[in-house]
C-alpha positions in Angstrom: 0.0 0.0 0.0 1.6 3.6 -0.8 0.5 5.6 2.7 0.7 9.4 2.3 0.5 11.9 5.0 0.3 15.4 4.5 -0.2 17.5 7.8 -3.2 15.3 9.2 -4.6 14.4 6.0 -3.5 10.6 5.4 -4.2 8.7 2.1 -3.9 5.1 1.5 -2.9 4.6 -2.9 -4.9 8.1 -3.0 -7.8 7.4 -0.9 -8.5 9.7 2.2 -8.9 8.1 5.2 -11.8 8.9 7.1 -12.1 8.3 11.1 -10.6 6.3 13.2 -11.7 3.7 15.2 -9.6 2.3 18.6 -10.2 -1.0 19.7 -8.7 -3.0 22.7 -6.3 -4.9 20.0 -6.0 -2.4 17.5 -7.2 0.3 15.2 -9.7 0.8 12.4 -9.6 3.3 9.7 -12.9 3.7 7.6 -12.0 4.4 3.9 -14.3 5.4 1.7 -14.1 2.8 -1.5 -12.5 -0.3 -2.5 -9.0 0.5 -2.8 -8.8 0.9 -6.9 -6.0 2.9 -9.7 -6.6 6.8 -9.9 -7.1 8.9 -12.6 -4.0 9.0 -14.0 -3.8 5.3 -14.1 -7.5 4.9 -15.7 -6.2 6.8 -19.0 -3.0 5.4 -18.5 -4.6 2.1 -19.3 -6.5 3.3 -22.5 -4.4 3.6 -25.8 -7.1 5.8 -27.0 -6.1 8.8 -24.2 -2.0 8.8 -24.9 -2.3 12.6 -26.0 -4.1 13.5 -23.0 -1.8 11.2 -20.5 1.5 12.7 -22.9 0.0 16.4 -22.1 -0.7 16.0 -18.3 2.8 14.5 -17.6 4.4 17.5 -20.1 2.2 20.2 -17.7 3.3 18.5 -14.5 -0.1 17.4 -13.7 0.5 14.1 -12.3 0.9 14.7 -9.0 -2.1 16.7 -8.8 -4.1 14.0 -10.4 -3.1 11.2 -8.5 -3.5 12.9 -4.8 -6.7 12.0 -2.9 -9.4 14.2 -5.1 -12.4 13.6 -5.4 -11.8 14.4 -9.4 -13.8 14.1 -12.3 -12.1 14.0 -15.2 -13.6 14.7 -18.5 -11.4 12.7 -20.9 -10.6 13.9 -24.7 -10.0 10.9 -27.1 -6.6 11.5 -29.2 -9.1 12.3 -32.5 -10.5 15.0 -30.0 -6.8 16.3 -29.7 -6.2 15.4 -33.4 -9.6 18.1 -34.3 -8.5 20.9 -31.2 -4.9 20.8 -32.6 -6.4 21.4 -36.4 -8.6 23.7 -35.4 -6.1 26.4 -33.7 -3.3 25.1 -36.3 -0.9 24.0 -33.5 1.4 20.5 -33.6 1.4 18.8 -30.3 4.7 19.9 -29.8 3.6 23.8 -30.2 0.6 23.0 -27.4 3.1 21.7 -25.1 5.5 24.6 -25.4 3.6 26.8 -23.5 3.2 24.2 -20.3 1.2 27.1 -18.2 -1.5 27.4 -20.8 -1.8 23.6 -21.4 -1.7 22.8 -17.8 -4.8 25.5 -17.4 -6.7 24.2 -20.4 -6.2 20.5 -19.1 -7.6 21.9 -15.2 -10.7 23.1 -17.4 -11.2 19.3 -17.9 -11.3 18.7 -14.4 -14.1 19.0 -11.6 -12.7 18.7 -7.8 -15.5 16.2 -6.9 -16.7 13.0 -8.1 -19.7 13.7 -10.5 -21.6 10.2 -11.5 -23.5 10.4 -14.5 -26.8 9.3 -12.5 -25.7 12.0 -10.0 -25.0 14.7 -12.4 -27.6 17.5 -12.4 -27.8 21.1 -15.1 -25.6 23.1 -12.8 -21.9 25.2 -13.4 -19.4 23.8 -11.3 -16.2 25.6 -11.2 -13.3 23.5 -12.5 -9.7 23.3 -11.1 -8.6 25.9 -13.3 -11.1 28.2 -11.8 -13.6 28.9 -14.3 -16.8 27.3 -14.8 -18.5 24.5 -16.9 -21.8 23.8 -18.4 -23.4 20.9 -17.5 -26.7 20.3 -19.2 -28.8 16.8 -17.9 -31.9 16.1 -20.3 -32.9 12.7 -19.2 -30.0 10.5 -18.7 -28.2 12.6 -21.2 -25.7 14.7 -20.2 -23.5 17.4 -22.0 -20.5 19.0 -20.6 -20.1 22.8 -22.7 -22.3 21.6 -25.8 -20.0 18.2 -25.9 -22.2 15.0 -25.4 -21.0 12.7 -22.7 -21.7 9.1 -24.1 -23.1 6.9 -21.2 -21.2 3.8 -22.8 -17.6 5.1 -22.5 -19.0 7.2 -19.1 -18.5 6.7 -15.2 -14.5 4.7 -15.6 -14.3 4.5 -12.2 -10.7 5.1 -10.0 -9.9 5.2 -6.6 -9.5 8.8 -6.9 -12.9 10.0 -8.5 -14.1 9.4 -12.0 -13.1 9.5 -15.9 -15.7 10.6 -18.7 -15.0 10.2 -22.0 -16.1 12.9 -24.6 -15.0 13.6 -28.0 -14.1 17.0 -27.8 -11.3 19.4 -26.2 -13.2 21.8 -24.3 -11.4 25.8 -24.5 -11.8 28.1 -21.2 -14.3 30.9 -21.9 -13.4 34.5 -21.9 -13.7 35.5 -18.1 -17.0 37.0 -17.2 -18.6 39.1 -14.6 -19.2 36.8 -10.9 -22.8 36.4 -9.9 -22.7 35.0 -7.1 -21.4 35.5 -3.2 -18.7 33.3 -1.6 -21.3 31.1 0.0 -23.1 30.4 -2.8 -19.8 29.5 -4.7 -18.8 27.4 -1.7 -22.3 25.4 -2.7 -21.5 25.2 -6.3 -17.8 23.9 -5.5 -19.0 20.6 -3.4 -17.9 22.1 -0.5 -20.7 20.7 1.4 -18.9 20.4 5.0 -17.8 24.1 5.0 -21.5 25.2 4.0 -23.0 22.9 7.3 -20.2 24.1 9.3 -21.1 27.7 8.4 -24.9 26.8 9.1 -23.5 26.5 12.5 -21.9 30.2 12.6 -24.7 32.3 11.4 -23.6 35.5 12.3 -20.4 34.7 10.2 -22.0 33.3 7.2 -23.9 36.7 6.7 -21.4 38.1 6.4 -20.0 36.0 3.4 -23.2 36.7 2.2 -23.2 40.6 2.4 -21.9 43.1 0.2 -18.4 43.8 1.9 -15.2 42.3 0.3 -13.9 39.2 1.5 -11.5 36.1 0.9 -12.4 32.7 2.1 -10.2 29.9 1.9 -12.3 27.2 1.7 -11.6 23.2 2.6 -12.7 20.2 0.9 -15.5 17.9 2.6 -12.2 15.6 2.7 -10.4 18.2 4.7 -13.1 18.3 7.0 -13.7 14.7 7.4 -9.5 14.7 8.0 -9.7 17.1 10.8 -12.0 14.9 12.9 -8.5 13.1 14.4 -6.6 16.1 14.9 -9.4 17.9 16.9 -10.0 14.8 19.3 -13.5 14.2 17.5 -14.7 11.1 16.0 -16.0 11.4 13.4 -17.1 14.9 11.5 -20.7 15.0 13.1 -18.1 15.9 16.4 -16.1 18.5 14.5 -19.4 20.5 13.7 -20.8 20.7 16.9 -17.3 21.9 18.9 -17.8 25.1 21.4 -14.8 26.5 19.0 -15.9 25.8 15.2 -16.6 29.6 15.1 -12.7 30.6 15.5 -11.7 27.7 13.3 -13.7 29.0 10.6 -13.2 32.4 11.0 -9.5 31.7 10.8 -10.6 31.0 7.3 -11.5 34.5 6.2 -10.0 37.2 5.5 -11.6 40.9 5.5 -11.0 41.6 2.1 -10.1 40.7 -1.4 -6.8 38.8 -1.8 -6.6 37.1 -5.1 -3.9 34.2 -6.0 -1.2 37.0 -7.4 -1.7 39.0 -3.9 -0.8 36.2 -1.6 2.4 36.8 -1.1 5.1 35.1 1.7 4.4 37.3 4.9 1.4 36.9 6.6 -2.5 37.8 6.3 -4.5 39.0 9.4 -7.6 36.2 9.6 -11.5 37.6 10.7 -10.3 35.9 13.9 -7.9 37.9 15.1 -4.5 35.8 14.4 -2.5 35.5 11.3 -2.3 33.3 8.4 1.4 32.4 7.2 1.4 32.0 3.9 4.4 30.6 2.1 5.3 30.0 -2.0 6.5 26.3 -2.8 7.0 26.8 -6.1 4.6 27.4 -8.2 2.4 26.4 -5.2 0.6 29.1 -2.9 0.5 27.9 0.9 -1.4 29.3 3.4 -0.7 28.2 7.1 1.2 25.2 5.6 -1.9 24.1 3.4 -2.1 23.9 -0.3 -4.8 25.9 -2.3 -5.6 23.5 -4.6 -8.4 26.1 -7.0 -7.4 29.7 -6.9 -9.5 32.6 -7.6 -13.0 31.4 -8.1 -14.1 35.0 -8.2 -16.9 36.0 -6.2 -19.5 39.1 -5.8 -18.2 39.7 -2.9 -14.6 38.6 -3.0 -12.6 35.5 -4.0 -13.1 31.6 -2.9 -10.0 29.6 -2.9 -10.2 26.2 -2.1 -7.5 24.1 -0.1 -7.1 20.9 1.1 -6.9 21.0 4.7 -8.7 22.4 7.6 -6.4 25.1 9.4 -6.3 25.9 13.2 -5.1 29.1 14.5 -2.9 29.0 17.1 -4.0 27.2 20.0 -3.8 28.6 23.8 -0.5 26.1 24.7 1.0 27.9 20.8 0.4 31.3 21.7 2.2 30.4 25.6 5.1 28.8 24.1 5.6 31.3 21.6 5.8 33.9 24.2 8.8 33.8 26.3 7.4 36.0 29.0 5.3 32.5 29.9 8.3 30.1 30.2 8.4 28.6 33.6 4.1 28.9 33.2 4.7 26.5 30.6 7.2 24.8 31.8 4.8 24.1 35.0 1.7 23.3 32.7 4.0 20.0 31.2 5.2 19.0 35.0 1.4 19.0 35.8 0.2 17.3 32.2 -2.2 20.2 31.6 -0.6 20.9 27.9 -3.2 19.3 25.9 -5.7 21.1 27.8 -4.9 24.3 25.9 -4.3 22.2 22.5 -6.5 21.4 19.7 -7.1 17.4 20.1 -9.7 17.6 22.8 -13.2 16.6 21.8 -16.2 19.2 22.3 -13.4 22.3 21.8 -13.9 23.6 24.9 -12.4 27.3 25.1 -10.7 28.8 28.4 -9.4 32.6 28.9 -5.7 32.2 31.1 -4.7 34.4 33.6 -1.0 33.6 32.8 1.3 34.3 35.4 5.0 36.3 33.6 8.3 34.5 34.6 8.4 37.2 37.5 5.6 36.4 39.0 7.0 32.7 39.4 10.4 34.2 40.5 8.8 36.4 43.0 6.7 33.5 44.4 10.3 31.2 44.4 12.3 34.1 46.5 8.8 34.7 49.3 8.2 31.0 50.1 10.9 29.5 52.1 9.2 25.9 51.4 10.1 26.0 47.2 13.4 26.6 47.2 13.9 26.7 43.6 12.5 26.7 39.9 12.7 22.6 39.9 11.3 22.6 43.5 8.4 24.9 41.8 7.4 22.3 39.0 7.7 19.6 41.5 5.2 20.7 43.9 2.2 18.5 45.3 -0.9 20.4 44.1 0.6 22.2 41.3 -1.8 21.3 38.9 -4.9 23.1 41.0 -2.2 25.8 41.5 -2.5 26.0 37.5 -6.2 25.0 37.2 -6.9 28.1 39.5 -5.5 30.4 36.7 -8.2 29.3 34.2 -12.2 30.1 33.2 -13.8 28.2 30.9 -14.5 30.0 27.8 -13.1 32.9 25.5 -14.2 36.2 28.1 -12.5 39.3 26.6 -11.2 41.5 29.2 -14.6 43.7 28.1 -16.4 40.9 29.2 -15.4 40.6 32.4 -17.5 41.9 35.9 -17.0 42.5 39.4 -17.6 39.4 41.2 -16.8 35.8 42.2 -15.8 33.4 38.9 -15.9 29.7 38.8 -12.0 28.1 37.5 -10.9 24.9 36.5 -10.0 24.2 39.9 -12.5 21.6 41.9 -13.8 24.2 44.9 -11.7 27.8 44.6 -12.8 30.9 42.6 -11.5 33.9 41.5 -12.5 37.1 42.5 -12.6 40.1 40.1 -12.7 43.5 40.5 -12.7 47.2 38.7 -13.8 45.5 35.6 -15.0 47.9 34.2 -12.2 50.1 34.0 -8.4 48.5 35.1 -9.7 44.8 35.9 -7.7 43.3 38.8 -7.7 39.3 39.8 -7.5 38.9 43.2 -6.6 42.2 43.7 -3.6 41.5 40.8 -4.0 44.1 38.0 -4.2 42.6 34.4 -1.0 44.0 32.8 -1.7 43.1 28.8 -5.0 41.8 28.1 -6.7 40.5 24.9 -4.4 37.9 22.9 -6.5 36.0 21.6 -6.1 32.4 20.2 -8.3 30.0 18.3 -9.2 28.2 21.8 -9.4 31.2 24.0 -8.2 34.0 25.2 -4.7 35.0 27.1 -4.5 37.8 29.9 -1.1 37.9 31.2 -1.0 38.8 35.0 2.3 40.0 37.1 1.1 37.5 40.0 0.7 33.6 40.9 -2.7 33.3 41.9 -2.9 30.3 45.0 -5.9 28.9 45.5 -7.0 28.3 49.4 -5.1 25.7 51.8 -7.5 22.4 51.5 -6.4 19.1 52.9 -5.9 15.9 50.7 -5.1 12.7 50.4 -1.7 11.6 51.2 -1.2 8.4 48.8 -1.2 8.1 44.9 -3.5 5.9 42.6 -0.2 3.2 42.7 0.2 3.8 46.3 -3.3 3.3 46.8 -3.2 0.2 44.5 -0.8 -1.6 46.9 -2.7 -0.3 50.0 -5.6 -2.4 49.1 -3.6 -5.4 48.0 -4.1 -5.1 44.4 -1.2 -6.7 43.0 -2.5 -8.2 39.6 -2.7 -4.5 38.8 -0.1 -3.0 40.4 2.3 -5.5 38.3 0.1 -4.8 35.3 0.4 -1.3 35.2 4.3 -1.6 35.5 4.8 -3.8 33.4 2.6 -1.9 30.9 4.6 1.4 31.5 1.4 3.1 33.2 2.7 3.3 36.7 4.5 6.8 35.7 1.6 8.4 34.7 -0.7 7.0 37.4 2.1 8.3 40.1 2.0 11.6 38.5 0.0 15.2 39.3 -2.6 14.7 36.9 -5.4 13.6 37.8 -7.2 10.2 36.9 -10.0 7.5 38.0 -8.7 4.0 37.6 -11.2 0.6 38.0 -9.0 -1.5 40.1 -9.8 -5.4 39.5 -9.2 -7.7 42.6 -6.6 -10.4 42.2 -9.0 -13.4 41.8 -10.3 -11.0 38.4 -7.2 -11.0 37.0 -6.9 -14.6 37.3 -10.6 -15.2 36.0 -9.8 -13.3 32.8 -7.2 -16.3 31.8 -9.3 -17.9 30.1 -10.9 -15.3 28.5 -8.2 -13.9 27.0 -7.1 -17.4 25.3 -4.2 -17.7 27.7 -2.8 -20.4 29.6 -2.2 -18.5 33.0 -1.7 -15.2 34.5 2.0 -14.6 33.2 0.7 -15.1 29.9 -2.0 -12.2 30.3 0.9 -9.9 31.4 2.7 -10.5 28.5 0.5 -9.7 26.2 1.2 -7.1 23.4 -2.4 -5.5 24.2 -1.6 -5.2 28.1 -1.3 -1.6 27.8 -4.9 -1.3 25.9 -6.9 -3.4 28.2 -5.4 -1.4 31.1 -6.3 2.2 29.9 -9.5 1.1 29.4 -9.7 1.0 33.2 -8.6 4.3 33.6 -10.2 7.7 32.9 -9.1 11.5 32.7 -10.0 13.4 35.5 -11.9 12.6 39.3 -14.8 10.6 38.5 -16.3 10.3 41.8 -19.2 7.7 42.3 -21.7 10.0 42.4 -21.2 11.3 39.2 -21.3 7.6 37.5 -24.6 7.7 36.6 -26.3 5.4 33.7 -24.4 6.3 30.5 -20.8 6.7 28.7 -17.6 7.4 30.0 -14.7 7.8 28.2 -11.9 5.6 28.7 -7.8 7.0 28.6 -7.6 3.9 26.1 -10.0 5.8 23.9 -13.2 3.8 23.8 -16.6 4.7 26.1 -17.3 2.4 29.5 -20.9 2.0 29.6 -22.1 2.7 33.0 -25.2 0.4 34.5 -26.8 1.8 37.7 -28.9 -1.4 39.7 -30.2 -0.3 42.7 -27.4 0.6 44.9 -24.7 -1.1 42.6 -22.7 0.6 40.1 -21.9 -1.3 37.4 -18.9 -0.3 35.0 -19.1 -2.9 31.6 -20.5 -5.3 33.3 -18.2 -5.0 36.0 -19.3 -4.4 39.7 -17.7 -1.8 41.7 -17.3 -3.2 45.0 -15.7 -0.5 46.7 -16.0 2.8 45.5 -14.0 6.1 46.2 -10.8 5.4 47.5 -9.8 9.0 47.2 -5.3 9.8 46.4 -3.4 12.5 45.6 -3.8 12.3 41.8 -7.6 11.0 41.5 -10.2 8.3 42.9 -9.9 4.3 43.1 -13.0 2.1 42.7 -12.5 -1.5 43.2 -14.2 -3.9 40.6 -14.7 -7.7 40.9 -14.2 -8.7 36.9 -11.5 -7.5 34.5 -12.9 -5.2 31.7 -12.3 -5.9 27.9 -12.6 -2.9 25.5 -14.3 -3.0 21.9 -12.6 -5.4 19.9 -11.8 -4.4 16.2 -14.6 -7.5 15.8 -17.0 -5.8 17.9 -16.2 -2.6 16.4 -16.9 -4.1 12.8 -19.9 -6.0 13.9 -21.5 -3.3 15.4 -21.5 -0.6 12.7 -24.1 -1.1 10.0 -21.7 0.4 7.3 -19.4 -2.8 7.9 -22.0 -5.9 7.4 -20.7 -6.9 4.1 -17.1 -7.0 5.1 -18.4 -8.7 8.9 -20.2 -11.9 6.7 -16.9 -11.5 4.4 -14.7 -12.2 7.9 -17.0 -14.6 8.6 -16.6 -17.0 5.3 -13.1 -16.5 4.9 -12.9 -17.8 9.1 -10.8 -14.3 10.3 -13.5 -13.4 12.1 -11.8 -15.0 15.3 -8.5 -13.3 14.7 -9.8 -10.2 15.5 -11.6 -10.8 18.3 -10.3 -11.4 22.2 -9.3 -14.9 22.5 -6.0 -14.6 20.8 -2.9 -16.0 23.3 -0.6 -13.4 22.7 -3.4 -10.1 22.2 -1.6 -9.4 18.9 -2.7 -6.1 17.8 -4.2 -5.0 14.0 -5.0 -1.7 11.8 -7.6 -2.5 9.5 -8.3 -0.6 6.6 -12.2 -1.1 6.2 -14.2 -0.7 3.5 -18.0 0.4 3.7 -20.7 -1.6 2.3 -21.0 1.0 0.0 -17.7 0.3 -1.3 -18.1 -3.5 -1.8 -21.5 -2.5 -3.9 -19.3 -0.2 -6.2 -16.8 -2.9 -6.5 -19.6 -5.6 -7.5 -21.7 -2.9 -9.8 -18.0 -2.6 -11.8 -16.4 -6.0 -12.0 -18.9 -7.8 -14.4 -17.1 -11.4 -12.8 -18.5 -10.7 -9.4 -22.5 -11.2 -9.6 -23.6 -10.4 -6.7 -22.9 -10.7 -3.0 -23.2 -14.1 -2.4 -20.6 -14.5 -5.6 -18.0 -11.6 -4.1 -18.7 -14.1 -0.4 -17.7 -17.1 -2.6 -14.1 -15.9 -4.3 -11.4 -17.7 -4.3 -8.5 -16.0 -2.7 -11.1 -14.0 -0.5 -9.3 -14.7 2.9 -6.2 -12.7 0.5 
């Protein structure tokens, strides 16, 4: 398989893959289609397309063509060359002198999206080389600028999008007046995602429906569906409902007309507040380290280019590790394990506003506490983390949003107090020295002070103190030998499930091992255990009949029966045993995460491939009772992928004939 990754889009032989799924013994990525040749290598495989295959390697097209599209591709013959090169009384030679103008009349052939010719409807998408084409449906029929597009020689499948044959070269029109706004181009360009996401930000998209001048830089639904893993979400449905898809999307715009030729290397202040980057590779325009793939599709009210990734502004943790007033803050935010907090990878997108502490504030604190005698004494204090969490509010509150008054923090119990907000605001009596930087997560006020939240006793023993302390040894050896114990001793907080000794042992057989040493050699030790641990105190109280989300990555269902809390299935028999670093409960049963077979099995879009397991007998290798817990990726096709591989291959029948091919275990 050729893998390609590209910031956080990855492609698998030019087919994007979509979200991914954690199991207890591995991963699944959900692709799209069958795995099949692209473009390129459809009219590679046709003598009747040299010409067209000789001109896109001569304009340096290839590249383009084979990435992960979608394309369509409407496909000259070499008698369609044979009649465009009569008719403007060039050789082939003479049209690919001038590779800029045959690389921009060979984009006019292409549409980024795959366009069926069931699917296709009268409409003017905007090719790759910018400017529009006519497509006219009457019927089944379907013409493509005047030029008939014969159903026979139609829909040539590839793994990329699509190749149409038609008998003519089709010339880019003389450019004409726009018509319509950015949004509405946004619609005509398949850019489906960014127009939902922007259904989500109304405020914004009225804007990019007005009559002011603007640039959007728009992302393919690919893009979107790509950003789902760098954002923490799981799938895109998460991605559009985050607290923060505002500022992601706003990053996106720009407050005024910057065509192709403007975008310069510097940088370009975004409708959010923080700048773009942009960058030249080549002949290649880069904006925040993402390629715009159409440039200039010319709006009413400004210019739509299209790119192929989602960008982020810079997140809180960026803009404090950019700044080197805020070194030992963040210096303390990695001793506590609060980084990712402030990052992008965290699912809903919460936003916080820091009150972030300067490098004197920290040295002031060092040189009036006898008890820290230094900066390493500092980062290695019991408690930092609340120390930290007492510096932050959830959500993005502008100083002009603050008031006079008490302010709930990310700390359990302590609160802020603010006052003279109206004028100079001061936290705890600390005056904000330089307010308003703004991120793509938040907000940053830094502060000349380090802000302690009030004495509170606690608990004296870790979560691996606490482990051995109620004679949990199965676990204790586990999480050591899985390389857990670090984190579990640490300052960050965490509720583990504990399982007694005599559940450990019980899960031998489960597991398909011959005794207990075998279990704690196995290569998915590490997954099982996370799945008894979560982020953050999760007190028993606050299990209630639901989800949780496990530190391995998939949700523990939570059961309440009576006065029993049950936890997959698993009873907790003795509930908070309260440490330093989180909350204990005791459980009488070992808990098994999803496996990539109950994964497959229970998503509808994988029934084909499940009965395909099934007859070729792999089912079992996926599942639990493997001696060894080897782990797997699986690249999973939908169902709707095994339908477009049957409706194309006229030697597969039907289902039940795909179900019966030799080599179908291969």
């Amino acid at each position: 398989l050729s893998l390609v990754k590209d910031g956080s889009t990855v492609t698998v032989d030019g087919v994007t893959v979509g979200s991914e799924v954690l199991a207890g013994n591995g991963v699944i990525h959900q692709i799209p289609s069958v795995l099949m040749p692209n473009v390129v290598e459809v009219a590679k495989g046709s003598s009747d397309f040299s010409n067209l295959v000789e001109a896109v390697v001569t304009a340096e097209l290839e590249d383009t063509l084979t990435g992960a599209g979608p394309f369509t591709v409407f496909a000259p013959t070499n008698a369609a060359f044979d009649a465009y090169l009569a008719k403007v009384g060039k050789t082939m030679d003479e049209l690919k002198a001038d590779k800029d103008a045959l690389a921009a009349l060979l984009k006019y052939h292409v549409v980024p999206s795959e366009v069926m010719l069931a699917d296709a409807t009268t409409s003017t998408p905007a090719s790759v080389e910018g400017s529009t084409l006519d497509l006219v449906k009457t019927g089944d029929d379907l013409t493509v600028n005047g030029v008939a597009v014969p159903a026979a020689t139609a829909n040539m499948q590839a793994g990329n999008g699509v190749v149409h044959v038609i008998g003519e070269v089709l010339e880019i029109p003389a450019a004409s007046t726009p018509t319509k706004n950015v949004v509405e181009l946004a619609v005509d360009n398949s850019l489906a995602n960014l127009v939902t996401a922007l259904g989500k930000a109304p405020a914004l998209k009225t804007l990019l429906e007005g009559e002011s001048q603007y640039t959007l830089f728009g992302p393919t639904d690919a893009a979107f569906t790509a950003a789902a893993a760098a954002l923490g979400e799981d799938d895109l449905a998460g991605v559009l409902e985050r607290d923060d898809l505002v500022e992601i999307l706003e990053y996106h715009v720009a407050a005024k007309e910057i065509t192709a030729s403007l975008l310069a290397p510097g940088d370009v202040m975004s409708y959010q507040g923080t700048y773009i980057p942009v960058k030249e590779d080549g002949e290649k325009k880069m904006v925040d380290g993402v390629e715009v793939t159409t440039a200039d599709v010319m709006a009413t009210n400004g210019v739509l280019h299209v790119i192929n990734q989602v960008m982020l502004p810079p997140s809180l943790a960026d803009m404090l590790a950019d700044d080197p007033d805020f070194g030992i803050f963040v210096e303390a935010l990695e001793a506590a394990q609060l980084t990712a907090t402030f990052g992008w990878a965290n699912k809903g997108g919460a936003m916080h506003t820091v009150f972030a502490p300067m490098n004197g504030a920290f040295d002031n604190l060092i040189a009036g506490d006898s008890s820290i005698a230094d900066k390493e004494a500092l980062l290695a204090l019991d408690g930092l983390a609340d120390i930290l969490k007492y510096h932050v509010v959830s959500g993005k509150v502008m100083a002009a949003g603050l008031t006079d008054g008490e302010v709930d923090t990310l700390h359990s119990t302590a609160k802020l107090t603010v006052t003279d907000a109206g004028s100079a605001p001061k936290i705890n009596g600390n005056a904000v020295a330089t307010a308003d930087m703004p991120a793509g997560n938040g907000v940053i006020h830094k502060i000349g002070a380090v802000l302690m939240p009030p004495a509170s006793s606690s608990p004296t023993m870790n979560l691996i103190e606490l482990a051995a302390d109620k004679s949990l040894a199965n676990l204790a050896t586990a999480l050591e030998t899985a390389e857990l114990k670090t984190t579990l001793e640490g300052a960050e907080k965490y509720t583990v499930f504990g399982p007694t000794d005599a559940a450990f042992a019980a899960a031998v057989t489960a597991l398909g091992e011959a005794d207990l040493t075998a279990v704690l050699a196995r290569a998915d030790l590490a997954e099982i255990l996370k799945y008894h641990v979560v982020e953050g105190e999760t007190k028993a109280e606050a299990l209630v009949a639901g989800d949780v989300m496990s530190f391995q990555g998939t949700n523990i269902p939570v059961t309440v029966d009576g006065a029993k809390k049950m936890v997959d299935g698993a009873e907790v028999t003795e509930a908070d045993v309260m440490a330093t670093n989180g909350v204990l409960h005791v459980i009488n049963q070992v808990m098994l995460p999803p496996s990539v077979a109950d994964m497959l099995g229970a998503d509808n879009d994988f029934s084909i491939l499940v009965e395909a397991l099934t007859e070729a007998e792999l089912t079992a290798t996926f599942g639990w009772a493997n001696a060894g817990g080897a782990m797997h990726t699986v690249f999973a096709p939908t169902n709707a992928a095994f339908e477009a591989l049957i409706a194309g291959d006229d030697t597969i029948a039907d289902k039940d004939a795909l179900l019966a091919l030799d080599g179908l275990a291969d």
